[in-house]
C-alpha positions as CSV (number, residue, x, y, z in Angstrom):
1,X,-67.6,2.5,12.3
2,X,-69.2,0.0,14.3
3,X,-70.3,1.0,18.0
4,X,-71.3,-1.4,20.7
5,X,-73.6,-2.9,18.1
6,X,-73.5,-6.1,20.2
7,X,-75.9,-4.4,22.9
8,X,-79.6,-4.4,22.5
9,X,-81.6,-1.9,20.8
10,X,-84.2,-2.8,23.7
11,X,-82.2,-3.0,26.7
12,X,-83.4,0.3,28.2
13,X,-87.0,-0.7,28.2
14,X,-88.9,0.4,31.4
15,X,-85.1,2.1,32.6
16,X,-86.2,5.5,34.4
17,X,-83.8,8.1,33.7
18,X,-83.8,11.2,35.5
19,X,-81.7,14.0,33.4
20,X,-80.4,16.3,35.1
21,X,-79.5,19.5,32.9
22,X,-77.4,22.6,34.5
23,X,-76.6,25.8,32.5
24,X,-74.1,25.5,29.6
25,X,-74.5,26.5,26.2
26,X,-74.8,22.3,25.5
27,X,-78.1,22.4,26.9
28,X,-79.5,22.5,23.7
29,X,-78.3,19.3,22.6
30,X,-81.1,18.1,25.4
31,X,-84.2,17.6,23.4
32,X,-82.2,15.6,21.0
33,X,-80.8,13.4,23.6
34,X,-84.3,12.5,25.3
35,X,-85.3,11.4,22.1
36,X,-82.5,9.0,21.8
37,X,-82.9,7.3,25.2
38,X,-86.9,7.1,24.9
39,X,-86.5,5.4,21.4
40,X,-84.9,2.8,23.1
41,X,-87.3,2.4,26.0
42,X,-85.9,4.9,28.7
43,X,-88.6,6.9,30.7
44,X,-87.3,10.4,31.3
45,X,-87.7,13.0,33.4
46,X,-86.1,16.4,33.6
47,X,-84.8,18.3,36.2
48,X,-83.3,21.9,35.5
49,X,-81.6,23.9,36.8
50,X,-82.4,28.0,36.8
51,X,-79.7,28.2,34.8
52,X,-80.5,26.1,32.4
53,X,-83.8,27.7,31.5
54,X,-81.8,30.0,30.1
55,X,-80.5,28.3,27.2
56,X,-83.4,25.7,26.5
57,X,-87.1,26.2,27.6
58,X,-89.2,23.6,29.7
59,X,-91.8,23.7,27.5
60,X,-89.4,22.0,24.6
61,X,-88.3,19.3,27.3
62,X,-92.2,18.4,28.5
63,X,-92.6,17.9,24.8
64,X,-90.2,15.5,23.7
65,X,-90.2,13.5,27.1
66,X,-94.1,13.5,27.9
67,X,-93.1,14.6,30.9
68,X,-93.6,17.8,33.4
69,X,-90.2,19.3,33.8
70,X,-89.4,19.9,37.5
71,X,-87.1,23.0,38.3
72,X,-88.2,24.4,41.5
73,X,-87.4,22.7,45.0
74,X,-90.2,24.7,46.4
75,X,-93.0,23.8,44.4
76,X,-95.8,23.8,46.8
77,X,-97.7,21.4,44.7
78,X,-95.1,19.6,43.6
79,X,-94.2,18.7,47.4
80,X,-97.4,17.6,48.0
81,X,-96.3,14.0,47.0
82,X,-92.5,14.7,48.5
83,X,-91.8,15.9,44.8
84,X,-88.1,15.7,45.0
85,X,-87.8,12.4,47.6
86,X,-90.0,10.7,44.9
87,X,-87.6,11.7,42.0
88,X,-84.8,10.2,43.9
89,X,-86.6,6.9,44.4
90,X,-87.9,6.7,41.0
91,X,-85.2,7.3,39.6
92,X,-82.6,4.0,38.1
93,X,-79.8,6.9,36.9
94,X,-79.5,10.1,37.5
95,X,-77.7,11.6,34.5
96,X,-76.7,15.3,34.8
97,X,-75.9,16.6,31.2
98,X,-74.7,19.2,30.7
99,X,-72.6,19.3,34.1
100,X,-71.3,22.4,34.4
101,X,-68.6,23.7,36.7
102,X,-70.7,25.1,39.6
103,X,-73.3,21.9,39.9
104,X,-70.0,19.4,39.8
105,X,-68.8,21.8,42.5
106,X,-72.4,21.6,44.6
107,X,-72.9,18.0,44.0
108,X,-69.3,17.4,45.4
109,X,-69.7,19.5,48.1
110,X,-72.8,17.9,49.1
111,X,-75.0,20.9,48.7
112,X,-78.6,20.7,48.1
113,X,-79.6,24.2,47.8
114,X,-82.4,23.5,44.4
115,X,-83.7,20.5,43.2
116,X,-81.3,18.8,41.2
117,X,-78.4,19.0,43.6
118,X,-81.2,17.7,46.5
119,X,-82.3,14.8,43.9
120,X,-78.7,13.9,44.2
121,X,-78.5,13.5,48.0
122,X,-81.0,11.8,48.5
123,X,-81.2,8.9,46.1
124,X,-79.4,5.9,46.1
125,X,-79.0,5.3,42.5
126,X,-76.2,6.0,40.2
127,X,-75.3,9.4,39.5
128,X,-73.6,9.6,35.8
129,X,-72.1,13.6,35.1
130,X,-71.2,14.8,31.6
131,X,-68.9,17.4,32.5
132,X,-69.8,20.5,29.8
133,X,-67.3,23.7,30.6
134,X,-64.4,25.8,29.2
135,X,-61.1,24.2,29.1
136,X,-59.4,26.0,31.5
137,X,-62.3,25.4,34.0
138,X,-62.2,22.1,33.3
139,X,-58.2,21.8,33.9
140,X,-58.8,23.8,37.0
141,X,-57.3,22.4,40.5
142,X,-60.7,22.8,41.7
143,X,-62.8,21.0,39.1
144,X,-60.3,18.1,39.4
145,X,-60.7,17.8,42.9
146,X,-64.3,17.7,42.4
147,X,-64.2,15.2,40.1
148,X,-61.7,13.2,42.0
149,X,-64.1,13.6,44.7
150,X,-67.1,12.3,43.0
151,X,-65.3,9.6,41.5
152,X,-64.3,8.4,45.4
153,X,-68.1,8.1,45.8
154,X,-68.5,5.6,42.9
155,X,-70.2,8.5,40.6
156,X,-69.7,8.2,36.8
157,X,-67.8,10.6,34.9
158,X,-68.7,10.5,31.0
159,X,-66.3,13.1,29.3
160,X,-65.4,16.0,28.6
161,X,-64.5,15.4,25.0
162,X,-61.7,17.6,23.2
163,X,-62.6,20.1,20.4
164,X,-63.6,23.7,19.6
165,X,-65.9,25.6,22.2
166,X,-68.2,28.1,21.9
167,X,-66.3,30.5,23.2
168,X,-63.8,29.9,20.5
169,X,-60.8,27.8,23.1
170,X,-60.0,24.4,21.9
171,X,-59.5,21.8,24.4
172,X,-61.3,19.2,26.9
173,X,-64.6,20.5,27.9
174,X,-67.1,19.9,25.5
175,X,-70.2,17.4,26.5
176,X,-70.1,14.2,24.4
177,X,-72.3,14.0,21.5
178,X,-75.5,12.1,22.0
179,X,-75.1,9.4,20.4
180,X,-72.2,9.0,22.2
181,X,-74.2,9.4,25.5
182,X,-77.2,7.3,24.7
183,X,-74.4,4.6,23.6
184,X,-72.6,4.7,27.0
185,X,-75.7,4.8,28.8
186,X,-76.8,1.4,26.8
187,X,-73.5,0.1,27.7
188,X,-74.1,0.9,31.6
189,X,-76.8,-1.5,31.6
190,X,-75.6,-3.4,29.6
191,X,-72.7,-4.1,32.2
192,X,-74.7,-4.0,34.6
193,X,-76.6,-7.1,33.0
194,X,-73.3,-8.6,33.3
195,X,-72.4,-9.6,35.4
196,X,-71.5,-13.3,35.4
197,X,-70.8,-13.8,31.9
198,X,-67.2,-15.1,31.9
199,X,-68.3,-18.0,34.4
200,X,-65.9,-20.4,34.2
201,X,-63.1,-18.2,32.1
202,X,-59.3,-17.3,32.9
203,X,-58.1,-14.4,32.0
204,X,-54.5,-13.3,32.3
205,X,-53.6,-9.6,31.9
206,X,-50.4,-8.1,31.7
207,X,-50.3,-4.3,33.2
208,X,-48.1,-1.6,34.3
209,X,-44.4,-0.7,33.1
210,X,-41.3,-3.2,33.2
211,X,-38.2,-2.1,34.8
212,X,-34.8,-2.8,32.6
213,X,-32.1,-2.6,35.0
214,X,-28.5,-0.5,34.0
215,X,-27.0,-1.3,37.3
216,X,-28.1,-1.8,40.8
217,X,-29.5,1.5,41.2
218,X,-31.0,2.3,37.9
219,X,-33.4,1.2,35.1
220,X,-34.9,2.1,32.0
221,X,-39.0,2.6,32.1
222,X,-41.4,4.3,31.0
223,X,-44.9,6.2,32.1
224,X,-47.3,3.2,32.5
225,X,-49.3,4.0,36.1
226,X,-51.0,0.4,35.1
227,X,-54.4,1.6,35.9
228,X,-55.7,0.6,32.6
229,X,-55.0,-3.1,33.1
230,X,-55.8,-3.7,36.9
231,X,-59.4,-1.5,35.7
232,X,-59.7,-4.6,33.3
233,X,-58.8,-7.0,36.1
234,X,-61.5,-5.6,38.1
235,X,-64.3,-5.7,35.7
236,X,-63.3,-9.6,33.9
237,X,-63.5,-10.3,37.9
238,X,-66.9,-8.6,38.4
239,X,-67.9,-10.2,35.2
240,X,-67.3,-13.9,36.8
241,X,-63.9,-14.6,35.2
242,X,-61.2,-15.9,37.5
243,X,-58.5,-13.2,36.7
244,X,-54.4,-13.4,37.2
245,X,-52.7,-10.0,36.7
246,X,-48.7,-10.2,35.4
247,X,-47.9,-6.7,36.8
248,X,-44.8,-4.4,36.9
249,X,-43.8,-2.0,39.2
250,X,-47.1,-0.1,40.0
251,X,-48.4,2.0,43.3
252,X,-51.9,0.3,43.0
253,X,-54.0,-2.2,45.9
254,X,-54.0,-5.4,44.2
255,X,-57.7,-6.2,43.2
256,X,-59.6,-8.1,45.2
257,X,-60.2,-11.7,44.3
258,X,-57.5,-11.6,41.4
259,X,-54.2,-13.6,41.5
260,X,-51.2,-11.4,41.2
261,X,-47.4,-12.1,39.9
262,X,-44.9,-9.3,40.1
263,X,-42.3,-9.1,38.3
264,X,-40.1,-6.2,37.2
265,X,-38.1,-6.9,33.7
266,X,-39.5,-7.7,30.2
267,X,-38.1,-11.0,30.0
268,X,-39.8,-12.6,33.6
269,X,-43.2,-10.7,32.1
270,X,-42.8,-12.9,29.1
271,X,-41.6,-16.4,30.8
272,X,-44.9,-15.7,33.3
273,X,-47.4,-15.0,30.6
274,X,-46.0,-18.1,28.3
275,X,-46.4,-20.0,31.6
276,X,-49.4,-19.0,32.7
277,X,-51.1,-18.2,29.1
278,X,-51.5,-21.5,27.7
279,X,-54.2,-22.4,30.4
280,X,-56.0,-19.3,29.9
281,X,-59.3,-18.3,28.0
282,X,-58.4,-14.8,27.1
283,X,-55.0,-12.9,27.5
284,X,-54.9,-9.4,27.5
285,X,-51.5,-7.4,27.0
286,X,-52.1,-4.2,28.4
287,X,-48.3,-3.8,29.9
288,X,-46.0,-1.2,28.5
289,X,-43.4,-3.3,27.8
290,X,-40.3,-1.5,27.2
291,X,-39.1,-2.9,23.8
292,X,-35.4,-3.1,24.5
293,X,-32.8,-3.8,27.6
294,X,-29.1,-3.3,28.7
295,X,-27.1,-5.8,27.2
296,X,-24.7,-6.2,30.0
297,X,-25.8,-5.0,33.3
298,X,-23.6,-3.4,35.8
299,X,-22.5,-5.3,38.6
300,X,-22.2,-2.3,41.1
301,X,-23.5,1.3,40.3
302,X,-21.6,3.0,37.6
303,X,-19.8,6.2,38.6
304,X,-19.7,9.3,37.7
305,X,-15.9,10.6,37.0
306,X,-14.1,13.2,35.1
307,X,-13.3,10.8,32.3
308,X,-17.2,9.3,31.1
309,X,-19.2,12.7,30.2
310,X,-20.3,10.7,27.6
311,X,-21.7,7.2,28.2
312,X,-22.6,4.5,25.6
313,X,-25.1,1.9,26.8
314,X,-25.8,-1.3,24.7
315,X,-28.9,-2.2,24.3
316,X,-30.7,-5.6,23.0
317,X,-34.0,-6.8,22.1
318,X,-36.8,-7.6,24.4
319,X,-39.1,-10.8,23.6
320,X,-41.9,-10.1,22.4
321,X,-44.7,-11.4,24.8
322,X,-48.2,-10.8,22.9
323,X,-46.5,-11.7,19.5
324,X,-45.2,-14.9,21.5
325,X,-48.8,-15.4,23.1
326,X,-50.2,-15.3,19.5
327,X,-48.0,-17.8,18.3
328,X,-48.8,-20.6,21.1
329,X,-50.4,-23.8,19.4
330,X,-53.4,-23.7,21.2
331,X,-53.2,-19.7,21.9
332,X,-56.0,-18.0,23.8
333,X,-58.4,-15.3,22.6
334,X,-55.8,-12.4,22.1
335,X,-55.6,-8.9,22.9
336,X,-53.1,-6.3,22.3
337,X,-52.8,-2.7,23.3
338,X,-51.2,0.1,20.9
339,X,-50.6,3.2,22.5
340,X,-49.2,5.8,19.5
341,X,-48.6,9.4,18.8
342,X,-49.9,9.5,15.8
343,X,-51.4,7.3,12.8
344,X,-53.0,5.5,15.4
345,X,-55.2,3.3,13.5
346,X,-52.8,2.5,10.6
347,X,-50.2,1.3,13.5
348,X,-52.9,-0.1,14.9
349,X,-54.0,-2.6,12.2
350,X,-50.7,-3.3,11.2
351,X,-49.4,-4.3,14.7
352,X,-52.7,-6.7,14.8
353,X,-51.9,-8.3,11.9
354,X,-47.9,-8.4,12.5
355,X,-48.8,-10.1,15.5
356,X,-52.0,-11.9,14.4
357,X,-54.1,-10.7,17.4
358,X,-57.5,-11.3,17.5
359,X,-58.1,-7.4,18.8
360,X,-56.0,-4.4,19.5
361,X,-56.7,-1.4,21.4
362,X,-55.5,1.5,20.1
363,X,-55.1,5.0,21.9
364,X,-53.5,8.4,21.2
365,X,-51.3,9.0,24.5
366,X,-50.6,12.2,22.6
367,X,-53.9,13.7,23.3
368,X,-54.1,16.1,26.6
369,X,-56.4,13.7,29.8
370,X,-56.0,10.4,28.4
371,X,-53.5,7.7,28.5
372,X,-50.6,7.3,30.5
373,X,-50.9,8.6,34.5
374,X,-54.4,9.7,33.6
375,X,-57.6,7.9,35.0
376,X,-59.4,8.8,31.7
377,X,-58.7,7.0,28.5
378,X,-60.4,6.7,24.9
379,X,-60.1,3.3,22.9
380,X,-60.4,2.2,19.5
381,X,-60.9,-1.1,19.0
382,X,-59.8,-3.3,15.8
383,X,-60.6,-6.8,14.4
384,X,-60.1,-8.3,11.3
385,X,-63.4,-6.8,10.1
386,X,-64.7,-4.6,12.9
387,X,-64.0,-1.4,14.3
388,X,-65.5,-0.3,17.3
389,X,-65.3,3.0,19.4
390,X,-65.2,3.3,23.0
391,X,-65.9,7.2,23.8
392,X,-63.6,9.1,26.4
393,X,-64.5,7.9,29.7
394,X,-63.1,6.7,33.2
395,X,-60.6,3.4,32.6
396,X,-63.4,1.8,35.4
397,X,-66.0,2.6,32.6
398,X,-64.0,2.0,29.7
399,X,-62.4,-1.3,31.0
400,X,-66.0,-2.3,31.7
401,X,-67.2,-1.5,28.2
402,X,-64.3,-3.3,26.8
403,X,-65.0,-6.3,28.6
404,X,-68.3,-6.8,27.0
405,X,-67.2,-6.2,23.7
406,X,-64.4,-9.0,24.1
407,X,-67.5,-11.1,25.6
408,X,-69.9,-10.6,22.6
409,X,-66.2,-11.2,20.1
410,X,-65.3,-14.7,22.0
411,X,-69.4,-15.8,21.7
412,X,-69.7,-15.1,17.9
């Protein structure tokens, strides 16, 4: 499997990296994941919590990073040189990994009652978490809140993944592997680096539901929030693209700087993206298009009576707008989205060679936290000859992220 291979095995050179490590049971995955980032440039330094001690010593952290460990906000020597105000400036990312439940709580809460919580008040870098917990914490009202709460404040959210857990649950809560960190933290800089490469592109990108009307009153849809796509919008926008968003019914700000066409039904999605498409650099069909419609509309709002307990509604074919996008003569560089239940990358292929695509997305809106509704998502992605995996993370991150890939796949 092929994993952001287009980002450079050098592009964390000189990057300082405070990590942040709290008290769960993935703390021992630490050592390993300081490795990681300093073979590819990163300077580290840790910050633990009391907590953490508990699970992995300081003494295996100094070694592997070359670094003293800090853990005590009242280290007279330390504070000498404003210890934990000089942290917070040196600092290009803060990542906090594991994150458990209580410091995600703090941090939210805008404690700063030890170090590592006080780090993060007072810097102005990025904060990244790795949320590391039980499931049920994890699923907890509160640890959403807090998490919604961070992410207002423009703090990064890397995980949980799904699995078994140590204390035998299955479920979201588990820290992502390190590779998987390391690769995500590659990817933030390399986003970050940018900015500005799709100067002079136009990207059109279909997102949200469509609306298939039964009579005046009612309509056929489905669970698309459209998050995914206007998370796209914003990063090809951020990325220097000029950016027109074909969107259905969704309860989302239009983005700022994009162009936006509304429409409701499949069939005005299609006639706007064959309109608009042939113009454009890269089209990306990230709208849950409902596949079929009424065949005869009502004219006025069927009624209820004591003679149609049963009802039999027609329905026809919708065009197929990525398929039809495909097929233009001088088609744009095409993307496709596959959202499945189950044999996800089998569907997958098969719909991006049905539909001769140049890359489909593929996700499994069956697993719990990411999909439809959610603001977390997972993606595969599939070419002709590549595969490439884009861990669970925000749809801000992961539309990011998928950006760049689509960048590097138009350049080769």
């Amino acid at each position: 499997m092929y994993s952001s291979a287009c980002v450079s095995m050098e592009n964390l050179a000189g990057k300082n990296i405070v990590l942040g490590i709290s008290g769960g049971i993935a703390a021992y995955k630490t050592p390993e994941l300081v490795r990681r980032l300093k073979e590819h440039g990163a300077n580290i330094r840790v910050v633990m919590t009391e907590g953490a001690k508990a699970f992995i010593t300081p003494l295996s952290l100094q070694a592997v990073s070359g670094n003293a460990v800090s853990d005590s906000l009242l280290d007279t020597e330390a504070e000498l040189a404003m210890g934990h105000i000089e942290l917070a400036k040196w600092a290009d990312m803060i990542l906090i990994a594991p994150a458990t439940a209580d410091v995600i709580a703090r941090i939210a809460a805008g404690m700063a009652n030890d170090l590592l919580t006080t780090i993060c008040l007072a810097t102005d870098s990025p904060i990244v978490v790795a949320p590391a917990m039980n499931q049920q914490m994890w699923h907890s009202k509160a640890t959403q809140h807090n998490i919604a709460t961070l992410q207002e404040r423009d703090v990064t959210i890397w995980g949980p993944g799904a699995g078994e857990q140590a204390c035998g649950d299955v479920g979201l809560g588990r820290m992502l592997d390190v590779p998987e960190l390391v690769t995500l933290v590659k990817d933030y800089y390399a986003s970050a680096s940018s900015k500005g490469i799709l100067k002079g592109q136009h990207w059109v990108i279909t997102a949200g539901p469509t609306r298939e009307a039964i009579d005046p009153v009612r309509y056929i849809s489905n669970h698309s929030s459209g998050k995914m796509g206007y998370a796209i919008a914003v990063a090809a926008k951020k990325a220097g693209a000029s950016v027109t968003i074909i969107s259905g019914p969704v309860n989302l700000d239009k983005p700022q700087g994009c162009d936006l066409i509304s429409v409701d039904s499949a069939v005005d999605m299609h006639e706007s993206s064959i309109n608009l498409a042939p113009a454009a650099d890269v089209f990306v069909a990230c709208a849950a298009v409902a596949d079929y419609r009424v065949a005869n509309v009502a004219e006025h709002k069927i009624k209820k009576t004591s003679s149609n307990d049963n009802m039999t509604i027609e329905l026809v074919k919708n065009p197929d707008i990525v398929a039809s996008v495909a097929s233009l003569p001088n088609k744009p560089f095409t993307v496709g989205f596959a959202a499945e239940t189950q044999d996800v990358e089998q569907y997958a292929k098969a719909k991006l060679a049905r539909k001769k695509l140049d890359l489909i997305c593929a996700n499994n809106v069956a697993i719990e936290g990411q999909g439809f509704n959610s603001d977390n998502n997972a993606l595969t992605l599939f070419t002709e000859n590549l595969e490439i995996a884009l861990p669970f993370a925000s749809k801000s991150e992961l539309a990011q992220r998928l950006v760049t890939e689509i960048s590097t796949l138009i350049a080769q």
